[in-house]
N, C-alpha and C positions, 0 to 999 in steps of 0.2 A: 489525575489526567490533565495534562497542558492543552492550550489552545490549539497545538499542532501534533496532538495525539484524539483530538478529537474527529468524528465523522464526519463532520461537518466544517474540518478544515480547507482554508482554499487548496486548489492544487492549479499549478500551471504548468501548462504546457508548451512549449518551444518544437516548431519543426521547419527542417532546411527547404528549400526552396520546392524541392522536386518533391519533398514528404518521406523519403523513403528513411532519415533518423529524425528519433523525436528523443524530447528530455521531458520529466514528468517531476516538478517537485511538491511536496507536498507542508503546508504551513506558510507561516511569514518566513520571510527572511531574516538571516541575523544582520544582514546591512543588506543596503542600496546604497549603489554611490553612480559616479558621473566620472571618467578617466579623460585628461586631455592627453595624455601622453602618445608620441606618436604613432607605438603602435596600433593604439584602440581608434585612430585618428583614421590610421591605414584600414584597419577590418571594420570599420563604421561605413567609412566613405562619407564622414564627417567633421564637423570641428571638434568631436567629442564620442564617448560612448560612455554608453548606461550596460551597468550588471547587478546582478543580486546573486548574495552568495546564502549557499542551501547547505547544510551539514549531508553528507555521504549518505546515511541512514536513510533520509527522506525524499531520495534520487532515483530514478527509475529510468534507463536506457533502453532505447529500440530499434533497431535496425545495426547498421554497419558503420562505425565511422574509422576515419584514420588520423595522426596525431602530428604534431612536430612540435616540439623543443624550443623557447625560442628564450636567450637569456637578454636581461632587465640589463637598463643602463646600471646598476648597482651591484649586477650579478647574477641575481636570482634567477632560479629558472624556473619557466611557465611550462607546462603543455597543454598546447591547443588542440580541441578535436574538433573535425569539422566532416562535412558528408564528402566520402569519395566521387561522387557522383557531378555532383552541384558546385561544392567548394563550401555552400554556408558554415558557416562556426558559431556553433549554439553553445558549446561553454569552455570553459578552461578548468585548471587545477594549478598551482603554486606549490614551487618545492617547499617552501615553507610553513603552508598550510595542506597536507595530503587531505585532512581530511572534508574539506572541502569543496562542493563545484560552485564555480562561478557562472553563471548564469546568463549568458549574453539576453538583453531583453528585448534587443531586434526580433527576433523569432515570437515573440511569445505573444499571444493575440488580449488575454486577461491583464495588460499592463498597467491599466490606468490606476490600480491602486498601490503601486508598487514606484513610489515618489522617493525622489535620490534625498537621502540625508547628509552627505557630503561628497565631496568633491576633492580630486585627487591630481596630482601634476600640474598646479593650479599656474608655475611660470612656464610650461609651453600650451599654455590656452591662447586663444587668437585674439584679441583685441577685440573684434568686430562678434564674437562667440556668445553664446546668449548670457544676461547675468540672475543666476538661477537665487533670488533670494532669499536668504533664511536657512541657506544650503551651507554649511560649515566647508569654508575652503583651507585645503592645505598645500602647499606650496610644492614638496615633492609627494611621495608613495607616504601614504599613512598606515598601510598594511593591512 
């Protein structure tokens, strides 16, 4: 039995503004990271955003949400879900990684132990952006 099979695993939860979709993951993450790139810049309404990605299995949705497509300065393409209602976007998925959700960590109220290990699109971070250290930065997408 692993740390994220046990009963006594964290579980977080994530829900949009109005409450009516939540996301429920259960375990650690296999990363935490910090995105400067513009569009986590756009759906933060920041100089950055924070996510954590959960393996499929240990994912649990509720409510309704809707999706769109949106592709990487490299190509790739995301989709994001977010509440039809509200607009919030509590996670993503990556053509590259299906099996994955990405976990936006605006939403999720149990955050504080869920501290970014690196740092991603590290040349469109802002100058004046906080400098998160000990945080492994990489220059573009580290994947």
């Amino acid at each position: 039995m692993t740390d994220n099979d046990s009963p006594h695993a964290p579980t977080r939860r994530a829900t949009c503004a109005c409450g009516q979709l939540a996301i429920e993951c259960v375990g650690e993450p296999v990363r935490v990271s910090v995105c400067h790139c513009l569009d986590c810049k756009r759906r933060s309404g920041s100089a950055f955003a924070t996510q954590a990605r959960f393996p499929n299995d240990r994912v649990t949705i509720s409510g309704q949400s809707k999706q769109w497509t949106r592709t990487g300065d490299e190509g790739g393409k995301g989709v994001m879900d977010f509440c039809p209602d509200c607009g919030s976007r509590l996670w993503a998925s990556a053509e590259h990684d299906p099996q994955m959700y990405n976990l936006r960590l605006g939403g999720v109220r149990q955050r504080a132990q869920l501290a970014p290990k690196v740092q991603v699109w590290c040349n469109s971070s802002l100058p004046w952006s906080m400098n998160l250290g000990g945080v492994k930065q990489h220059p573009k997408n580290a994947g």
